[in-house]
C-alpha positions in Angstrom: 0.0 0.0 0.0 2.6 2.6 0.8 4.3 1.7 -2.7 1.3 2.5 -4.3 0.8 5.6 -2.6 4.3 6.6 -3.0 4.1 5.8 -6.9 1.5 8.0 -7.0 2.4 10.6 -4.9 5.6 10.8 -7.8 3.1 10.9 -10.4 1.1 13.5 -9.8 3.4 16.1 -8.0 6.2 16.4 -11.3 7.9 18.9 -9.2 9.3 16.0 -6.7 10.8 13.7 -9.6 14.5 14.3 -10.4 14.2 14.9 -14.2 11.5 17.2 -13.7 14.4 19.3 -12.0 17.1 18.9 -14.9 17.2 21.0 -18.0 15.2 19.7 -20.8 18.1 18.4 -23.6 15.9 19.9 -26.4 16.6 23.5 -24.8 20.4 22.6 -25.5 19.5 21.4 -29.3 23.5 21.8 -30.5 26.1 19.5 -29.8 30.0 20.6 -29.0 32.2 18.3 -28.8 35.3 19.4 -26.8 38.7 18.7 -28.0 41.0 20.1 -25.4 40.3 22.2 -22.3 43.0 24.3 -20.9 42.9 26.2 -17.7 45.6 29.9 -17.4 46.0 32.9 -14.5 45.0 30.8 -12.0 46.3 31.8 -8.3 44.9 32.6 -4.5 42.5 35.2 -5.4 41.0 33.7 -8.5 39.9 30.5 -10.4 41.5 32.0 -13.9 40.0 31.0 -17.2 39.3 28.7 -18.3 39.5 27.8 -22.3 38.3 25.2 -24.5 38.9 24.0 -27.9 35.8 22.6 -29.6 34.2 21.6 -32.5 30.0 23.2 -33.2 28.6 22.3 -36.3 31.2 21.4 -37.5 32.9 25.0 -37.4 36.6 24.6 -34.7 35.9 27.4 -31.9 37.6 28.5 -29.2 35.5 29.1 -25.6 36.5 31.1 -22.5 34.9 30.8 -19.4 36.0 32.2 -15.6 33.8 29.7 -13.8 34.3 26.2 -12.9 37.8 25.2 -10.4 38.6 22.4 -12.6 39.9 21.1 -15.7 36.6 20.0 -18.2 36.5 16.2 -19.6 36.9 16.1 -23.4 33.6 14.9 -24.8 30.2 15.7 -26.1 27.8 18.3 -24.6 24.7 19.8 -25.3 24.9 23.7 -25.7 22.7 26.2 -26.5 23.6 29.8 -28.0 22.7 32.5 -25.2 24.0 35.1 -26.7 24.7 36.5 -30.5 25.2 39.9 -31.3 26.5 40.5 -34.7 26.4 44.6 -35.8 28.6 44.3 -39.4 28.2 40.8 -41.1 32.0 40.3 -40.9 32.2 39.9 -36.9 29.9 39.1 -34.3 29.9 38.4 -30.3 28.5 35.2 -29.5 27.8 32.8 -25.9 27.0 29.5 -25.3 25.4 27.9 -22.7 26.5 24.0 -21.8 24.7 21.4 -20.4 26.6 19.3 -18.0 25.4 15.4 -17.3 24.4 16.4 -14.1 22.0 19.4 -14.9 24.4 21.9 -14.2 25.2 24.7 -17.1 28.2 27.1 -17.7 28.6 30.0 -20.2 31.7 30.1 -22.4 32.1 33.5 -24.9 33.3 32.3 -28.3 37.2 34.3 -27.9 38.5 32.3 -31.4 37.1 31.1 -34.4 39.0 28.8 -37.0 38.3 27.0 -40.6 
């Protein structure tokens, strides 16, 4: 009986089950795949940045971040673009937003761009 109850307890309140509380992976509808991660400055007062090579699309970027305290796990991620501002059509300012396995996000600021 207090399976049952519990089982539907979970059902009806979404808010209580664990995905319910994760980003939805079709927010974060791009895929980066990150070849190296690199972290520089770092000392006492400060984490430092933190700077990833990476693959979107298919285009090689280059992402800075000054979050994080460690050194991030070449992989796949899901990202979304939170940001793009482009003023001239030959450069543009542009953020994206990661999805980490456990629900946890990060923005990273495209700093390089390469063919």
């Amino acid at each position: 009986m207090k399976k049952l109850l519990f089982a539907i307890l979970l059902t009806t309140i979404p808010s209580l089950t664990p995905a319910q509380s994760l980003p939805k992976e079709r927010e974060y509808p791009l895929v980066v795949h990150v070849q190296s991660s690199r972290r520089v400055g770092e000392d006492k007062i400060n984490n430092g940045y933190e700077f990833l090579s990476v693959v979107i699309e298919g285009k090689k970027y280059e992402l800075e971040s000054t979050h994080g305290d460690a050194i991030l796990r070449t992989g796949d991620y899901r990202a979304k673009v939170s940001e793009y501002e482009h003023s001239r059509s030959y450069e543009y300012n542009m953020r994206y937003e990661l999805l980490f396995p456990d629900g946890k996000t990060r923005e990273y600021k495209v700093v390089g761009e390469e063919e």
